[in-house]
C-alpha positions as CSV (number, residue, x, y, z in Angstrom):
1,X,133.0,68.3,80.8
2,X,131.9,72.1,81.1
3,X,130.0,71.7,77.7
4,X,127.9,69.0,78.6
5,X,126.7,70.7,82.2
6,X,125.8,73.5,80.3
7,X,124.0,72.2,77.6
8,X,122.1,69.8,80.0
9,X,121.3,73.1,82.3
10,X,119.9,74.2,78.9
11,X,118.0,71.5,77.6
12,X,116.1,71.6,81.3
13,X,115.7,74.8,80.9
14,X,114.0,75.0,77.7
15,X,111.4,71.3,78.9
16,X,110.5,74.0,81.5
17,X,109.7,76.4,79.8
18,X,107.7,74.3,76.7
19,X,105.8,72.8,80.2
20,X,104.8,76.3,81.1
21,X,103.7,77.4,77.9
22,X,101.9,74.1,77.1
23,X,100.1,74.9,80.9
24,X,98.8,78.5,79.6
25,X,97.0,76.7,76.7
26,X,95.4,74.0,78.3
27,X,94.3,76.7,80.9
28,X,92.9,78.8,77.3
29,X,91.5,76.2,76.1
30,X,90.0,74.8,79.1
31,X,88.0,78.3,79.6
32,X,87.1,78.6,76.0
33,X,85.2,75.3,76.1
34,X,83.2,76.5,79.2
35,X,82.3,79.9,77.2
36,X,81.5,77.8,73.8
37,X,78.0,76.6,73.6
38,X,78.4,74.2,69.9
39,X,79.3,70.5,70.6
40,X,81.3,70.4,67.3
41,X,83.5,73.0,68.4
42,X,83.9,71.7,72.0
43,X,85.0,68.3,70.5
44,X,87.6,69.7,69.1
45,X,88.6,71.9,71.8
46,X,89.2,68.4,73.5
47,X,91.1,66.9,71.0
48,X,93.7,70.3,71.3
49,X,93.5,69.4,75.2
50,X,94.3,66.1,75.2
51,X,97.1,65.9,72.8
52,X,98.7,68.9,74.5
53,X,98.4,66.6,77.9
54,X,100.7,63.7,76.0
55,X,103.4,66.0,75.0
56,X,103.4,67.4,78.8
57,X,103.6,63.8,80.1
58,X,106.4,63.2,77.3
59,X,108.3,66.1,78.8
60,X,108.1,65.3,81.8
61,X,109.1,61.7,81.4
62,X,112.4,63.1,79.9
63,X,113.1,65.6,83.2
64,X,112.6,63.0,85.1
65,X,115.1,60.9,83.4
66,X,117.9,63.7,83.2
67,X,117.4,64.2,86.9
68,X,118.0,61.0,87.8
69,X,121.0,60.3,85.8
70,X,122.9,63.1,87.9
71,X,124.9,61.9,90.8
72,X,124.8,63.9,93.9
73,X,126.7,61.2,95.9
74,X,129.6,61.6,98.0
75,X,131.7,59.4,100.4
76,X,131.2,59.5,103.9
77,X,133.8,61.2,105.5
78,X,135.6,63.1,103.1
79,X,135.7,67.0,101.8
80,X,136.4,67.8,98.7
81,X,137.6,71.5,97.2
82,X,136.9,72.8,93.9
83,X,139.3,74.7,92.2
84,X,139.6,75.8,88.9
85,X,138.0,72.5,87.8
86,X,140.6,70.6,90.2
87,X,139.4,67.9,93.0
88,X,141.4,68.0,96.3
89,X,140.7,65.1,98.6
90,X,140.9,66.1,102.0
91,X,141.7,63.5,105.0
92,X,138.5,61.9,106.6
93,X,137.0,63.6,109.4
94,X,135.9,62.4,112.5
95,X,132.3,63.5,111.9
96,X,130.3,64.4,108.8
97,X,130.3,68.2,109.1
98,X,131.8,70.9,107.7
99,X,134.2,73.0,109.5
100,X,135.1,76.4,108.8
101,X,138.8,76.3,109.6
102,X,139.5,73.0,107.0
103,X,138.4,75.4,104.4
104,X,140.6,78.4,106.2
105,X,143.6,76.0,106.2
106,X,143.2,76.2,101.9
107,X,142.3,80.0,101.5
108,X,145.9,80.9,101.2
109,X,147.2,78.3,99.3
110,X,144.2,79.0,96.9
111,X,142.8,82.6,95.4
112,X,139.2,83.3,96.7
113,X,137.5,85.7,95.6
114,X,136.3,89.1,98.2
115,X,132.8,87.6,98.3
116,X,134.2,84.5,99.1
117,X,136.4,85.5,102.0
118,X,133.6,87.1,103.3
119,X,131.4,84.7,103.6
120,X,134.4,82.8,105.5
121,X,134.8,85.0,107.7
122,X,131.3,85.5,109.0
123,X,131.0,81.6,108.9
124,X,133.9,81.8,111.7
125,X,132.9,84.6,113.5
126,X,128.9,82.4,114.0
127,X,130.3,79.4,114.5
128,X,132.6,80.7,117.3
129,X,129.5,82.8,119.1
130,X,127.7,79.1,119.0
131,X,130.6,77.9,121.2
132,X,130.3,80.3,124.2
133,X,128.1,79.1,126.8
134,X,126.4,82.1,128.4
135,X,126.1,81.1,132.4
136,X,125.0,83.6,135.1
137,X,126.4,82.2,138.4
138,X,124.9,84.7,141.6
139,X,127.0,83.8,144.4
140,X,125.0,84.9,147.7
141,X,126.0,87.4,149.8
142,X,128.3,87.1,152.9
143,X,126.8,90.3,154.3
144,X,123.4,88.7,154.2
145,X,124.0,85.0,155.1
146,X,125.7,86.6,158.7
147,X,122.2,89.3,159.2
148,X,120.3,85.8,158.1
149,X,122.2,83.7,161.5
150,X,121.9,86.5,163.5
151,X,118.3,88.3,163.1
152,X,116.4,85.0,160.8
153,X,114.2,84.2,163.7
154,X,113.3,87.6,165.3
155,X,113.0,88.5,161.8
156,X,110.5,86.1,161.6
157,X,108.3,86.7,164.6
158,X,108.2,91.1,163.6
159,X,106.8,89.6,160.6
160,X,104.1,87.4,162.3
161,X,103.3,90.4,164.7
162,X,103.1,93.4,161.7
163,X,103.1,91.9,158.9
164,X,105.0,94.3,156.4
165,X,103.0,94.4,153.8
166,X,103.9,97.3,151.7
167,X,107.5,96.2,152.5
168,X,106.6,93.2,150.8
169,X,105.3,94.8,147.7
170,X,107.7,96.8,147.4
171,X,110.8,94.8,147.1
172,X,108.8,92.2,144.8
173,X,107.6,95.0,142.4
174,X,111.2,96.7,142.5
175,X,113.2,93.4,140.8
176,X,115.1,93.2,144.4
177,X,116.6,89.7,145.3
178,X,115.6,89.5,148.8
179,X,112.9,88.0,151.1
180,X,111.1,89.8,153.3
181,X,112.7,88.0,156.4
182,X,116.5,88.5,155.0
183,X,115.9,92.1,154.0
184,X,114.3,93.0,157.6
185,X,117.3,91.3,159.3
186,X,119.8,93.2,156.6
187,X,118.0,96.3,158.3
188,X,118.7,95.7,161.8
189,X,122.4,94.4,161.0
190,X,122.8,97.5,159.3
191,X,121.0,99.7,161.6
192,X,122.9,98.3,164.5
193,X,126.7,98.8,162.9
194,X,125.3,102.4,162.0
195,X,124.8,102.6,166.0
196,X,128.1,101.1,167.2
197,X,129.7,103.7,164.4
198,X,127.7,106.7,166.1
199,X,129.4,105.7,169.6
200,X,132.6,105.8,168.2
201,X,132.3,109.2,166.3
202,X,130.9,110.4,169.6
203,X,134.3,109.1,171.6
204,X,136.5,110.2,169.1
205,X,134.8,114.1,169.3
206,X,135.0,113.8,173.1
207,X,138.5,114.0,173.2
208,X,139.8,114.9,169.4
209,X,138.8,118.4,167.5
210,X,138.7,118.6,163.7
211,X,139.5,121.6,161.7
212,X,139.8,122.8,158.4
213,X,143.6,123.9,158.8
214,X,146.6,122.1,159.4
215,X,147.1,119.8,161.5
216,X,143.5,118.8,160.8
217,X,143.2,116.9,164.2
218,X,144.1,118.5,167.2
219,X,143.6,117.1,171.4
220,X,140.2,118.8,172.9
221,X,140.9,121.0,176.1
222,X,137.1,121.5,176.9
223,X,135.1,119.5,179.2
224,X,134.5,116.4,178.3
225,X,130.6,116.3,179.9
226,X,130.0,120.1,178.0
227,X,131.9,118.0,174.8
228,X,129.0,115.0,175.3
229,X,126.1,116.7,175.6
230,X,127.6,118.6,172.2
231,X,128.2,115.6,170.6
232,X,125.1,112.6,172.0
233,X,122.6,113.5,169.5
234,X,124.5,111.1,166.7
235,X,124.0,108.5,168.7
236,X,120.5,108.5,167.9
237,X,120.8,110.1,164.5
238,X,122.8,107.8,162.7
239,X,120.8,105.2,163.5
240,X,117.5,106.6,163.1
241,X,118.7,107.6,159.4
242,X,120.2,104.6,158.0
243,X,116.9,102.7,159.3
244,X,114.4,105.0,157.5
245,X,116.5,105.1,154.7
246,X,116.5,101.2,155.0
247,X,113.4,100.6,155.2
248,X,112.2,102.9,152.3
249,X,114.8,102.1,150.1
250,X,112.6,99.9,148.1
251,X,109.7,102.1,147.5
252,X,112.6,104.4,145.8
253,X,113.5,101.6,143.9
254,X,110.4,100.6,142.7
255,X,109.6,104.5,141.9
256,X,112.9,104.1,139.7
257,X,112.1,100.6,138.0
258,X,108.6,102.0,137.2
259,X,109.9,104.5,135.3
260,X,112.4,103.1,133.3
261,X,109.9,100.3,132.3
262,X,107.9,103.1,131.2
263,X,110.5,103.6,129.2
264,X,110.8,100.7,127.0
265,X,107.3,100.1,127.3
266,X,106.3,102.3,124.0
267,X,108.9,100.9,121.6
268,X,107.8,96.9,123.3
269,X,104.1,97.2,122.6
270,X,105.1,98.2,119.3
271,X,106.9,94.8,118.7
272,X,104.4,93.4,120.0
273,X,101.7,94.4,118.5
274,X,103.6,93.3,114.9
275,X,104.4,89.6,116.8
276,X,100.7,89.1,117.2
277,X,99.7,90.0,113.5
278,X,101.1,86.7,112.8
279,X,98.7,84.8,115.0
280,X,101.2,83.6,117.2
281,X,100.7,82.2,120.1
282,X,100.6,84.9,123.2
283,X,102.6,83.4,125.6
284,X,105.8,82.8,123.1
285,X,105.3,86.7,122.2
286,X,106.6,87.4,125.6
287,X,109.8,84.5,125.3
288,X,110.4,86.8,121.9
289,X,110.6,90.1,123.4
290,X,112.9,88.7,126.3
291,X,115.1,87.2,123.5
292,X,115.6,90.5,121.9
293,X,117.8,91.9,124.9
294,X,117.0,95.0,123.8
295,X,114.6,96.0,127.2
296,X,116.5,94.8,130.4
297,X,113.7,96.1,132.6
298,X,110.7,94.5,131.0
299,X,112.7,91.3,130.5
300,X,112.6,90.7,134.0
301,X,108.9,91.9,134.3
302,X,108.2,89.4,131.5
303,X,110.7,86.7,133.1
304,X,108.3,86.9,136.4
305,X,105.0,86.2,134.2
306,X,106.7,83.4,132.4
307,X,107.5,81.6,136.0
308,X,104.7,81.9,137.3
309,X,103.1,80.3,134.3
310,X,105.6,77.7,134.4
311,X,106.8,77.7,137.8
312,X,103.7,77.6,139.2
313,X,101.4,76.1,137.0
314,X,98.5,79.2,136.5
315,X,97.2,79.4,133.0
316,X,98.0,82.9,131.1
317,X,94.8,84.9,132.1
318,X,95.5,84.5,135.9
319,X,99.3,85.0,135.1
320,X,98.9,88.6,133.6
321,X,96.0,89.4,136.5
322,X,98.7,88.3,139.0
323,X,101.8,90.3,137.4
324,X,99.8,93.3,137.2
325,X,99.8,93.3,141.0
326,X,103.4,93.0,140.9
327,X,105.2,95.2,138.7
328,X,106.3,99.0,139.7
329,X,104.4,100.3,136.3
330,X,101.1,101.4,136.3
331,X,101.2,101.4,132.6
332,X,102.4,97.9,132.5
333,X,99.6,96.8,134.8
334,X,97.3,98.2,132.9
335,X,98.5,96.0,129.7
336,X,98.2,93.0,131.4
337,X,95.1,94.0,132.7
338,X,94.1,95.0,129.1
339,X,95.4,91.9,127.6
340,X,93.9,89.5,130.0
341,X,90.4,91.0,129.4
342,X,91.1,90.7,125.5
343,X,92.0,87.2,125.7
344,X,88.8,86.4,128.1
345,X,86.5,87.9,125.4
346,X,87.6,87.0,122.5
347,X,88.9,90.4,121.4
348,X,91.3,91.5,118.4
349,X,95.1,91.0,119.8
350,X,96.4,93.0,117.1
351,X,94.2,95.9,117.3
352,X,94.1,96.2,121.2
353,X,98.1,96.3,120.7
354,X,98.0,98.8,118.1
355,X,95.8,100.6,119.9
356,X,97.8,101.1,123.5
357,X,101.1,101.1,121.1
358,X,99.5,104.6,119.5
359,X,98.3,106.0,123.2
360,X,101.6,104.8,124.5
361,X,103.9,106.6,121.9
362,X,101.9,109.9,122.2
363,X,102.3,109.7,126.4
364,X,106.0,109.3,125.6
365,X,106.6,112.1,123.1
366,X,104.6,114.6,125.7
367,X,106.7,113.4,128.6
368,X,109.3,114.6,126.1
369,X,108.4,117.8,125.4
370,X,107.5,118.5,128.5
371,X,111.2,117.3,129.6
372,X,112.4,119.6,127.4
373,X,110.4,122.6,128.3
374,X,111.8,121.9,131.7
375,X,115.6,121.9,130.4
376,X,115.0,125.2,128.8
377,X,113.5,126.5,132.2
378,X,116.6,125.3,134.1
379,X,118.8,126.4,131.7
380,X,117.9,130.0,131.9
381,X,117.8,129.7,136.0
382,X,121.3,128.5,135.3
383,X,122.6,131.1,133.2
384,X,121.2,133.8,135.9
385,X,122.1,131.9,139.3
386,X,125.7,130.7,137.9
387,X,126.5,134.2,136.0
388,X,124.7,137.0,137.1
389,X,124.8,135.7,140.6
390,X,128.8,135.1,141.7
391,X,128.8,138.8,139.8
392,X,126.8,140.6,142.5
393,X,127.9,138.6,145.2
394,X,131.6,139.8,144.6
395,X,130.4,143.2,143.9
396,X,129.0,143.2,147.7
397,X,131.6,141.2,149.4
398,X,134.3,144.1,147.8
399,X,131.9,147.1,149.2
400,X,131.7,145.2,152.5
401,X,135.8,145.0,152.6
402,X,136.2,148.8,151.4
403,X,133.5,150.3,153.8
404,X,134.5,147.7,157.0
405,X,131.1,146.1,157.1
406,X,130.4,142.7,158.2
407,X,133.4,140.3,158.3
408,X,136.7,141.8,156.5
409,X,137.7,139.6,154.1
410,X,141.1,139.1,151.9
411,X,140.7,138.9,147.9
412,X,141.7,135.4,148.0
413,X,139.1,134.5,150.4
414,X,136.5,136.6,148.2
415,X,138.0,134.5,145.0
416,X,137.9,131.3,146.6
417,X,134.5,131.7,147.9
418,X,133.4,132.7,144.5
419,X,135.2,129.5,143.0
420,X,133.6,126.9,146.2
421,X,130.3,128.5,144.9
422,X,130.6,128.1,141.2
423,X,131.8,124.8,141.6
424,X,129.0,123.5,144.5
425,X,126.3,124.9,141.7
426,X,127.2,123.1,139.0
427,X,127.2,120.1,140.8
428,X,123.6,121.0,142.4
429,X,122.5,121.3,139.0
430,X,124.0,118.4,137.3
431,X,122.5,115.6,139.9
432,X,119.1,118.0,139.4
433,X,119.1,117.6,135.9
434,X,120.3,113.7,136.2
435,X,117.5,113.3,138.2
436,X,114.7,114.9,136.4
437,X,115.9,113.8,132.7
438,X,114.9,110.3,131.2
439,X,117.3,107.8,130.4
440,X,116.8,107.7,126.9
């Protein structure tokens, strides 16, 4: 049985290759009788031709008949294994596919090669990755539904009244989940707990004093109007605070979005610039990029554009004008901007691509260096203010103990000062650096 596949692989081998040789001649001959000017000799150029065109046709009458006596047939509903020249019948399925664990259920019983098992394996490990369901469920917020019943409709009239305009743009062009009428009543909740927490530190102070030894809380004896007029200014601090900080928490956020878009955007307009050398269509370059997963902060910039395409209903032009307007990057904006002025024109997709892609890369690797050059600065502030520093401080808080001066102080004050100070620099220096350096 193994003889006669082979030599039928063989004799369809060797028709094909007699059609391919018997191709190049006609193709030779064919360009000879354009170059030959005698009639004789073009007549029996012809002749070659046409009697190399029967024995093609002959050939290919007998391929076709070899093809069609193989049977490639198989009953509905069954598997079948191959091994070592052996059929097993497996029992029917309920539907014609071909599941990976029917063939696991054999690998044991049967020797498979390492290739083989392989391939198994990564068969399994795809088909179950096709089974889970990804499903992002975003409950809403307790905290927000109660500011919503209590503050919705005075909320509303502020709004009316001022407008809040760059409150607005703010919390759309830093990703936050929030209208403007929830978020302003979220303030006032907030800022009013922060009040009714004020009044109770200032009760508690009236009549309690905290110290740093034991017991840490001990019963005031001074006067409890002297102990007020100490104490009243966090009533209107801790309010005033947490509503500033409320209300420009969102331009800090968008600050921090824009960078990190700034970010990704370098290594994204380099994608995309090879995504439009195919010709693609635009809009699906942006439902590539998103697809990737690889830039979580342009996926949402590109997720926005996308809605309000289809959301909406603007065509892509007025899309990409619009998101410019939105997003916390200037150097996003000016992409869409870019691309939308391309597009109007007529212009080159791939070249304007490749061209902010180049600028792009180049801004990044300076804001590098120059991140770097900054490091090396802090670093040798560091090595002067956390060694050389403590050093001489010690030195003059031992003189002041020896000579009487200033506040007498024991050694293990003087080493636990030293310590507090060590320890409160590093920290300084580490939320410094986490805030100056990239996330790269």
């Amino acid at each position: 049985m193994l003889t006669k596949k082979k030599d039928f692989f063989l004799d369809l081998k060797s028709n094909i290759s007699r059609e391919i040789k018997m191709a190049k001649e006609i193709n030779v001959f064919s360009k000879e009788m354009e170059k030959k000017e005698n009639s004789e000799n073009k007549k029996i150029i012809n002749e070659e031709i046409k009697t190399l065109k029967k024995e093609l046709e002959k050939i290919n009458e007998e391929i076709t008949e070899k093809l069609n006596s193989i049977s490639v047939n198989a009953p509905l509903g069954t598997k079948k294994i191959l091994d070592f020249g052996r059929v097993h019948a497996l029992k029917p399925a309920k539907k014609w596919d071909f599941r990976i664990p029917d063939f696991l259920k054999f690998q044991n019983k049967y020797k498979l090669s390492k290739t083989e098992n392989e391939t198994l394996k990564r068969l399994r490990k795809k088909e179950k990755e096709e089974k889970v369901e990804r499903k992002k469920i975003k409950k809403p917020s307790r905290y927000i539904g109660f500011a919503n019943k209590l503050f919705s409709e005075f909320s509303a009239e502020m709004i009316k009244k001022h407008g809040f305009r760059e409150l607005q743009a703010d919390i759309v062009k830093a990703n936050m989940n929030f209208l403007l009428r929830s978020y302003i009543s979220v303030i006032i909740l907030t800022t009013l707990i922060s009040f009714f927490v004020s009044i109770f530190l200032v009760m508690f102070l009236l009549f309690f004093n905290i110290s740093t030894t034991i017991p840490f809380i001990t019963m005031s004896s001074e006067n409890i109007a002297l102990r007020f007029l100490k104490t009243f200014w966090l009533i209107l601090v801790f309010p005033t605070t947490t509503l500033l900080f409320m209300y420009f928490y969102p331009s800090l956020e968008r600050d921090s979005v824009g960078k990190k878009i700034e970010l990704e955007l370098p290594f994204a307009t380099i994608n995309m610039a090879a995504i439009s050398g195919s010709l693609i269509d635009p809009t699906k370059m942006f439902n590539i990029i998103i697809s990737t997963k690889e830039y979580p902060f342009l996926e949402k910039e590109f997720n926005k554009l996308l809605n309000t395409m289809n959301v909406l209903g603007q065509d892509f032009v007025s899309a990409l004008r619009n998101s410019s307007f939105n997003t916390a990057s200037k150097k996003l904006s000016e992409l869409f901007n870019g691309l939308s002025a391309t597009i109007s024109s007529g212009g080159d997709l791939p070249k304007f691509f490749e061209e902010r892609a180049k600028t792009m890369l180049f801004e990044y690797n300076l804001e590098r260096e120059k991140s770097t050059r900054a490091a090396e600065t802090f670093m040798d502030i560091y090595i002067s203010v956390v060694i050389a520093a403590p050093m001489i401080l010690m030195l003059l808080l031992m003189m002041m103990r020896i000579s009487g001066l200033g506040i007498p102080l024991s050694t293990g004050a003087i080493t636990l000062i030293m310590i507090m100070g060590v320890v409160g620099i590093n920290i300084a220096f580490l939320m410094f650096l986490q805030l100056k350096q990239p996330n790269v």
